[in-house]
Every structure is written in structure tokens, then in C-alpha cells.
N, C-alpha and C positions, 0 to 999 in steps of 0.2 A: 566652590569647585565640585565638592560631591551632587548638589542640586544639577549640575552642568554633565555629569557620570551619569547620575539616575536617567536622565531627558536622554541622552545619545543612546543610554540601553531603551528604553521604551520605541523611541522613532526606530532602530533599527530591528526591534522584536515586531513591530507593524509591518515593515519592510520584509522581511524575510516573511512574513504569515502570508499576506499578499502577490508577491513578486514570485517566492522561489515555492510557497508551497503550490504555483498550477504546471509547475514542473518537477515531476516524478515518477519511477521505476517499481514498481513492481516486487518488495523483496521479502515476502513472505507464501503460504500460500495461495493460488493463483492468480490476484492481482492484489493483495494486501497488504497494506503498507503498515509496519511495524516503529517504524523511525521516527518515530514523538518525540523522544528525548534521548540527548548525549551519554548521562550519567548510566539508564538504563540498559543502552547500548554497550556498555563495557561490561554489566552482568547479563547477556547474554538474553535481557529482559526478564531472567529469573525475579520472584516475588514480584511482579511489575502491580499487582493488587494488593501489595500486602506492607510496602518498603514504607512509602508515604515521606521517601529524602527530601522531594524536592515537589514544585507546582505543576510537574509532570503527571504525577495522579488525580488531579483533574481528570486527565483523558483515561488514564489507567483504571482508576478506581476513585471515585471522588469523596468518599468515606475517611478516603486517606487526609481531607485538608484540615480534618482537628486536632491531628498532628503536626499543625503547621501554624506559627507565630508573627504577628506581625502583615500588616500589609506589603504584599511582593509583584512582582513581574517579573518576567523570564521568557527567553525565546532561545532556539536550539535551527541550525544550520548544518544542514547532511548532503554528501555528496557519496552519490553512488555509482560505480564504476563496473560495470558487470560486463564479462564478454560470454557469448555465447554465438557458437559457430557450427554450421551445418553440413556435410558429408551425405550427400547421399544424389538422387534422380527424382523424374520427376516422367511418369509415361501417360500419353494420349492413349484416348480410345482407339486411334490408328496403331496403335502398337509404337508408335516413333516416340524418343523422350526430347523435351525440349529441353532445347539449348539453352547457355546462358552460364552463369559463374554461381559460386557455394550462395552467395548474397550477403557477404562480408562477415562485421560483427553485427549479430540480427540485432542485439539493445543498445540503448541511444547512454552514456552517461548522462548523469540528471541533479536533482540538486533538490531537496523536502527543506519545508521551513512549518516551526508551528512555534504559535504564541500563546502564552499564558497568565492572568490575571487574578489576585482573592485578594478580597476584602475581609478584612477580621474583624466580622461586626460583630461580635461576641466572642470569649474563651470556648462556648461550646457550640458557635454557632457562624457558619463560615460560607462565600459566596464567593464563586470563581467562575472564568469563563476561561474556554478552550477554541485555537482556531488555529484547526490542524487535514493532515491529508488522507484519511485513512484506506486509501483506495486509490491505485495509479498504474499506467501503465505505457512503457514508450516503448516499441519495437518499431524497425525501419529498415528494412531490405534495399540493398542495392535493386538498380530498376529493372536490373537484365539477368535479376536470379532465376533458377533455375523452376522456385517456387511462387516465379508471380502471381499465376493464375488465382491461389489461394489465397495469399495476403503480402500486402509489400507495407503497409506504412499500418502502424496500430494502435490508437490515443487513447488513455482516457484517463479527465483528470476528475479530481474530487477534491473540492475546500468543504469542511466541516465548522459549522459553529455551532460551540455548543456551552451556552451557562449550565451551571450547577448550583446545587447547594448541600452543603453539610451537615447535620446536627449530630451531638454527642449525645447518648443518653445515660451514659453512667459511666463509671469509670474501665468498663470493658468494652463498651458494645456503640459504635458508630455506624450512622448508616448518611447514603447521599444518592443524588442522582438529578435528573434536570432532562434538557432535552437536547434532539440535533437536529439543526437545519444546514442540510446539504447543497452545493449545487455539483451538479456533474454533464462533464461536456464526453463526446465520443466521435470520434473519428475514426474512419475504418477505410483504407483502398486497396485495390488488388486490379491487376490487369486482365483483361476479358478477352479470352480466347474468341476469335473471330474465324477460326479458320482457313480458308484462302486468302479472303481481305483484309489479314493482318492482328492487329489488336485493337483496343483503346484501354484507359483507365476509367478506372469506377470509382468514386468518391461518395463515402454516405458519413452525413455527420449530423449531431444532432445533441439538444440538452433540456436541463429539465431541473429544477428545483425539488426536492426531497425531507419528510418529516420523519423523526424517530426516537427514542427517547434512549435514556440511561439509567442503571439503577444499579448502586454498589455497597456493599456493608463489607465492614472491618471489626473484628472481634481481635483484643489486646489478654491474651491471660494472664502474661506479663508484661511489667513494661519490654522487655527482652525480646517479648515471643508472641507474635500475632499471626491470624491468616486472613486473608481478604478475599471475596468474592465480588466478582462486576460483570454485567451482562449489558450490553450492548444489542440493541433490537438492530432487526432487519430494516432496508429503507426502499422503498417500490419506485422507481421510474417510468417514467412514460415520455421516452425521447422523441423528441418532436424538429426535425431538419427537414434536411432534401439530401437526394441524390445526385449527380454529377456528373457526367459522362466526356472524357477528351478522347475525341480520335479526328485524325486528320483528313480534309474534304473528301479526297482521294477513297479512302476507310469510307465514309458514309455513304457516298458515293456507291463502293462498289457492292454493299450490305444494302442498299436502299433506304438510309435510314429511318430502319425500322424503330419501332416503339421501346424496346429495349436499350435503345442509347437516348431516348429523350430524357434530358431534367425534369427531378418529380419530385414533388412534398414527399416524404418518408416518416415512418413512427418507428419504435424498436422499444421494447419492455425490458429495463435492467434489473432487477432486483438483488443489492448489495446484501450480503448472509447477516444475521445476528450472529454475534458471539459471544460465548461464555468464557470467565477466568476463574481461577483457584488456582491461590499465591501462599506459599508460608516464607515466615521469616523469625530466626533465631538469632541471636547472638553466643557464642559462644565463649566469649571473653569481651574486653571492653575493645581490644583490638582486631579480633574475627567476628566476622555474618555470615552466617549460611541462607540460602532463600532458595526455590522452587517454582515454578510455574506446569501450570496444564493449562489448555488453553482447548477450546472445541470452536469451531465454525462451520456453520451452516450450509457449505456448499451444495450441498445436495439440491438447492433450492436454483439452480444456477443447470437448467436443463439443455437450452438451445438460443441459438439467437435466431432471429427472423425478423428478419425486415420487411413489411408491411408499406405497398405502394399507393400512394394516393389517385393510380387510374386505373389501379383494376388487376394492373399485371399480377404474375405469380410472384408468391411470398419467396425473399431471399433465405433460406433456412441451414444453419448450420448447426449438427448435433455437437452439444456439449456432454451432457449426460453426467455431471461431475458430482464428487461425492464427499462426504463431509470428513475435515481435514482434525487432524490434532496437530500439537505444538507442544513440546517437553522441555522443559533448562533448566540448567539447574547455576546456581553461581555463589560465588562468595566474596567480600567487600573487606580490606584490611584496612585501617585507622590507624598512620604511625602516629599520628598526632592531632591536636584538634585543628590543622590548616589542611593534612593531605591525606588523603585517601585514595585506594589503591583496588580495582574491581575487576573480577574475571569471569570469565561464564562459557560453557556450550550449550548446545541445543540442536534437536532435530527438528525438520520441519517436514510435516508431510506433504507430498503431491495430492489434489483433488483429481486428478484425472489417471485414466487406465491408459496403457499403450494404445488402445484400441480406438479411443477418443482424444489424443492428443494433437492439436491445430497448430497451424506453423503460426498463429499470430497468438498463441502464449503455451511454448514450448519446456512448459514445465515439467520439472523433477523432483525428488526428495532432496534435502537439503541439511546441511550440516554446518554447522555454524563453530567458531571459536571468535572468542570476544577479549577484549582490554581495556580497562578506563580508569582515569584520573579525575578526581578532583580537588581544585585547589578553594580553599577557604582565603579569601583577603582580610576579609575579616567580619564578623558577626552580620553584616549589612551586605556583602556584594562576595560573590563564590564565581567560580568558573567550572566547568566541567567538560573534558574530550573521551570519546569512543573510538576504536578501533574491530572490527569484524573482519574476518574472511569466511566465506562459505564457499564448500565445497559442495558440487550438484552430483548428483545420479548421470550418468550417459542416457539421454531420453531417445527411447525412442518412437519413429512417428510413422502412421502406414492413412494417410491420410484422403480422401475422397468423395468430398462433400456435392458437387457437382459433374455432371458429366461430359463437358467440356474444358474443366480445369485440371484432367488428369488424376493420376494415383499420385503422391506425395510419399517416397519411402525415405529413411534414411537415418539418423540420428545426429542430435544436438550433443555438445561438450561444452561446459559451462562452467562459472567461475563468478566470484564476486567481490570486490572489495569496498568496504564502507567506511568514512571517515565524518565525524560529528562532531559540532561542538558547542555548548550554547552558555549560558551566563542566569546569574538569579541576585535580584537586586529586591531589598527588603525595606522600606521609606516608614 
């Protein structure tokens, strides 16, 4: 029976790595995905480099797997529920503002899946793999918002794979790291002001395969008491689609259809931030943990998009101009026994963007987090673990006007989010 447990948990940790992690939201910040694991999720991600509970730190810090006994699997299942709702106008160059409604709840609910794998080919010497989403994003405008011009539909997914390996080298000092191979798709539409003869829709999509690596050390000064550091490189894109253009015969017709509504090959340059961590983690009883996170990413590196046409036409360009984010949490972990555990955490999350550059297709804020989590032990072999989050956002606001046919974009976003997690660790 147990052989028949372990099989149902691996097929469904494949399933969920596959199926639900190329659907995902956004919930860190500007399009970064946080949601690895359940168990972390209830500390608020506090110590996320430094805790080493579970095959979670694979992705967190891979330093952490010497900490860890026994060959395991494990996979984690997150649904995220965010609303975010827009208030404002939306005016032409004629001075008149376009019609049309708020454009609902601008993000889509969603669902991240990530899998995890270590081999314990040594006591001090350990091999894992990670296949998770570290990068997402779904927003979706009603058709007839008021901010079509700019953006109505927003995609973009990312699956991560990435092995590791561990070594100990003494009884303080762990270090690990390995590589990441990405693939990432993007989708992007918005409606084209046309002027007298109406509109049509624009569609640019496009993907690309991505290399990068990782690299994480754990220092232990007590058994009690360690900190961990993991850095995550950046990963360079070179999205390679077309563009797309609907508008009805009538529309082409009365535009002449011109060049700018033809189907075109398209390229777009993404480049995903590297990130740094520094994690502590204490015990302070055999019942309390306290743990810590800082966290830096790289936005800065995240300046514009442009879309580049394969016949010549002018570059599609939108300024981003975004700036490099932190991430604070702090959390604490109670043990009533060796079956259940009891885990809390806050955290702030910074905005990479100024009001001054904020886009209706990632209408980001600062962010505030409260967190809750459980986990249950079955027993030495098979655990379970659920998270709960709510985050609170900043009122964003946005004075947007990237093109001179899509109008000025004024108004403000109110936003909200609730996340629920839960995943399983099975040990053979």
C-alpha cells in the first residue's frame, strides 16, 4: 500500500509541475513568483535560505539539502486569487475620453505547481532537481475598457528546470548550486485606435528557451542557529513570435489596409533580474523558530519593452524604466509535537516601478503580506503541509501614455490578494 502512496504522490507532483505550473500570477515583485512551497508560504518565506525543513530549498537555497535524509519527492499546489480594480479615464489626443467600462477584475485567478527531487548519494553529498515557475503573469481586461488602447490581455508564463548539487564540508559550512533551464512564453494584446474607422486588436506573442545558473551556501553555528545565502543569476531572452492584427473587412477597408495591420514575424528581448537572498534562522526553544529574510532583485535591468518588426516598420516601445526591488519577512515556526507544526510570518514587498512609469498591463504596488501554516507529520516517511496569505496592496497609481493614439491612461488601481497552498513530502 505504501509503494501505491509514494507512486500517486510522484505522478501527481509531475502533474502539477507540468499542467498547473504554465498557469500563474504574478505575486511578488513585478512579475515574480514566490510560491515554491506551501510550508514557506505560512512563514511568510521568512529564512527561505536558511530553514532547509523541507526539498523546497532546492529552489530556495540548495545548500540546504545536507540538511536533508533520505531519498524524497515532493510537489506543492497554489491557487491565487487576486482582484485588482481600476477607477479612473482614459483621454485622446482630441481631448474626448474613450468610452467603455472600469475593465472588471484586471487579474485572472491562477494556480503555480512546482516539483522536487534529491537523491542522497552521500551523508555529505546530495543531488536534487527543481521544476518550478519563478516568473508569471495573467492580467485580462474586459474588451470594452476604458484602457484598451494600452493593454487588454497580459501573459507570461515561465517553467524552470533546474538540478542541483550539495556538498558539506565540515560540520558548519555547506555550499550548493547547479543550473536553470527556462522556457518562457509572452503574450501581449491591446486594441488599436484607428480613429474614424474604428479599432482592431493587436496580438504579439512570442518564446524562447533560457540558461542560468545558481549558487547557494549555508553556514550552521549551531545546530539551532544558521544563515544561508543564494543568488540566482539573471536569464536573457530573445522572443521570437509574430504579431497579429483583427479588424473587420469594413475597418481595413476604410484605413486602406495599411502596413501596420499586416501579420509580421516579431522579436522582443526579456531579460528575467538575478536575485540575491540572506536568510537567518534560530531556534529559540525546542518549541519556537524565529527566521528572517532580505531578499534584493535586480529590476533595474528591466528598462523597456520593444517590439522589433520583421519588415522594417517602427519599433513597438514601451518605457518601463523599473528599479531594483527588496523584500523583508520576518516569521516564526511552533512545534507542539513531533507530528504538527504551526508557522506565521509578515512581509513587505517593494514596488519596482514609480507612478510615473506604471503600465496598465502590471499595475503594481508595495505590498504587505500576512501569512499562516501548518504542518502535519504522518509519519517519519510522508508529511503534508498548507499556507495561507493575504496581502494587502498600496492604492497604485497610474498617469500612463506610451503612444500617441492610445490616449493618456489616468486613474488608480485597489488591489488585494489571497493565496492558498498545499503540497506533500514523501521520503522512500
Amino acid at each position: 500500500m505504501w509503494k501505491n502512496v509514494r507512486g500517486s504522490a510522484l505522478t501527481s507532483a509531475l502533474a502539477l509541475a507540468t499542467v498547473l505550473g504554465a498557469g500563474s500570477e504574478a505575486m511578488a515583485a513585478g512579475f515574480q513568483l514566490r510560491e515554491q512551497s506551501s510550508e514557506g508560504l505560512g512563514n511568510a518565506f521568512a529564512g527561505s535560505a536558511a530553514k532547509a525543513y523541507n526539498l523546497s530549498t532546492i529552489f530556495y537555497n540548495p545548500a540546504g539539502m545536507t540538511r536533508l535524509e533520505g531519498n524524497q519527492t515532493a510537489g506543492s499546489a497554489t491557487v491565487i486569487m487576486p482582484v485588482a480594480k481600476f477607477e479612473g479615464s482614459n483621454t485622446l489626443t482630441t481631448g474626448t475620453q474613450t468610452t467603455g467600462s472600469m475593465g472588471g477584475d484586471a487579474i485572472n485567478d491562477a494556480a503555480v505547481g512546482a516539483f522536487y527531487a534529491m537523491w542522497d548519494a552521500r551523508p555529505d553529498f546530495k543531488v536534487g532537481v527543481a521544476v518550478t515557475a519563478p516568473f508569471g503573469l495573467r492580467s485580462d481586461y474586459e474588451e470594452d475598457w476604458v484602457g484598451r488602447f494600452h493593454a487588454l490581455e497580459s501573459s507570461i508564463t515561465n517553467i524552470n528546470f533546474s538540478p542541483n548539487v550539495a556538498y558539506r564540508i565540515n560540520d558548519h559550512l555547506s555550499i550548493g548550486g547547479g543550473a536553470q533551464v527556462a522556457y518562457t512564453k509572452v503574450r501581449l494584446s491591446n486594441a488599436v485606435n484607428l480613429g474614424a474607422a474604428g479599432q482592431a486588436k493587436a496580438v504579439v506573442e512570442g518564446d524562447d528557451v533560457s540558461f542560468g545558473g545558481v549558487a547557494g551556501m549555508l553556514y550552521e553555528f549551531t545546530p539551532t542557529s544558521r544563515v544561508g545565502v543564494n543568488y540566482r543569476s539573471r536569464m536573457k531572452n530573445k522572443l521570437k513570435g509574430d504579431a497579429t492584427y483583427q479588424a473587420s473587412a469594413a475597418t481595413k477597408a476604410a484605413v486602406g489596409n495599411p502596413q501596420s495591420l499586416q501579420d509580421v514575424d516579431a522579436t522582443a528581448d526579456l531579460t528575467l533580474p538575478d536575485t540575491m537572498t540572506l536568510s537567518l534562522y534560530h531556534e529559540l526553544s525546542p518549541e519556537w523558530a524565529v527566521m528572517g529574510d532580505v531578499q534584493w532583485t535586480n529590476w533595474s535591468t528591466f528598462k523597456e519593452v520593444r517590439i522589433k518588426f520583421a519588415d522594417g516598420r517602427a519599433d513597438a516601445v514601451t518605457e518601463e524604466k523599473w528599479d531594483d526591488t527588496w523584500f523583508f519577512s520576518l516569521g516564526a515556526t511552533y512545534t507542539m509535537n513531533e507530528q504538527h507544526k504551526f508557522h506565521f510570518g509578515v512581509a513587505y514587498d517593494q514596488a519596482p516601478m514609480s507612478d510615473q512609469y506604471r503600465t496598465a498591463r502590471i499595475p503594481d504596488a508595495n505590498r504587505y503580506w500576512l501569512s499562516l501554516g501548518y504542518t502535519y507529520d504522518v509519519d517519519p516517511n510522508f508529511s503534508t503541509n498548507i499556507g495561507y496569505t493575504h496581502i494587502f496592496a498600496d492604492s497604485a497609481n497610474i498617469n500612463e501614455q506610451n503612444k500617441s493614439n492610445s490616449g493618456v491612461l489616468t486613474g488608480s488601481y485597489d488591489a488585494y490578494v489571497d493565496i492558498i497552498s498545499a503540497s506533500f513530502v514523501v521520503k522512500f
